[in-house]
N, C-alpha and C positions, 0 to 999 in steps of 0.2 A: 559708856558705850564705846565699842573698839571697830575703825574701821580696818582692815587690815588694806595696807598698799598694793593696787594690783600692776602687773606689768603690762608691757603694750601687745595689743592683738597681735597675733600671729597670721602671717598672709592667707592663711586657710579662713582663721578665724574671720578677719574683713570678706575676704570671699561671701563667705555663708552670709555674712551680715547683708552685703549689698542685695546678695540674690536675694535674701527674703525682704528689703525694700521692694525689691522691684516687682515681685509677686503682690504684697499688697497694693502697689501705686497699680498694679495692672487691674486688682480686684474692686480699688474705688472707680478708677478708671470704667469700668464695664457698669457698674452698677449708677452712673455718674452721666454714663451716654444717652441720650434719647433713644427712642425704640421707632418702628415703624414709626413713619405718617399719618397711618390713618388710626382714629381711634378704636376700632375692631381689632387690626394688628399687635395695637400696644396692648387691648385686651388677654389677647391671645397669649401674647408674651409673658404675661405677669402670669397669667394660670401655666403657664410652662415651665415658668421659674420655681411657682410655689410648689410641685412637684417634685422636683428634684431633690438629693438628698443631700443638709446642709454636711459638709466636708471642712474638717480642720485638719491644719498641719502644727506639727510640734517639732521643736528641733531641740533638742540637748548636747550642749558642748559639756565633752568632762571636763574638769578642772587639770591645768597642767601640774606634774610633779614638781617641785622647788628644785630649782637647777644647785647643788652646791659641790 
C-alpha cells in the first residue's frame, strides 16, 4: 500500500476546515441545549423539530495541481 505525501493546507483550505468546525460545534451546540422549562414547551419543540427537513452540507476540495 502507497501512501502518497500530501502538502500543507493552503490558507483557503484551513479556512473551510475551521468554518465547517464551527458549524457542526454550532449543530451539537443546539441539539445539546435544553429547551423550554416547561414540559408542554419541550413537547412542542421536539414535534417542531421532527418536522423539519433533515439538511446536509458537503463540501469538496479539488485536489491541487503538483507545483513543478
Amino acid at each position: 500500500m502507497w501512501i502518497q505525501p500530501v502538502d500543507a493546507m493552503t490558507q483557503r483550505e484551513r479556512q473551510l476546515t475551521k468554518q465547517m468546525q464551527k458549524l457542526k460545534q454550532q449543530e451539537l451546540d443546539k441539539q445539546n441545549t435544553p429547551s423550554a422549562s416547561s414540559v408542554k414547551d419541550d413537547k412542542l419543540a421536539k414535534a417542531q423539530k421532527e418536522k423539519l427537513p433533515q439538511v446536509q452540507m458537503s463540501l469538496t476540495i479539488p485536489a491541487r495541481k503538483d507545483k513543478q
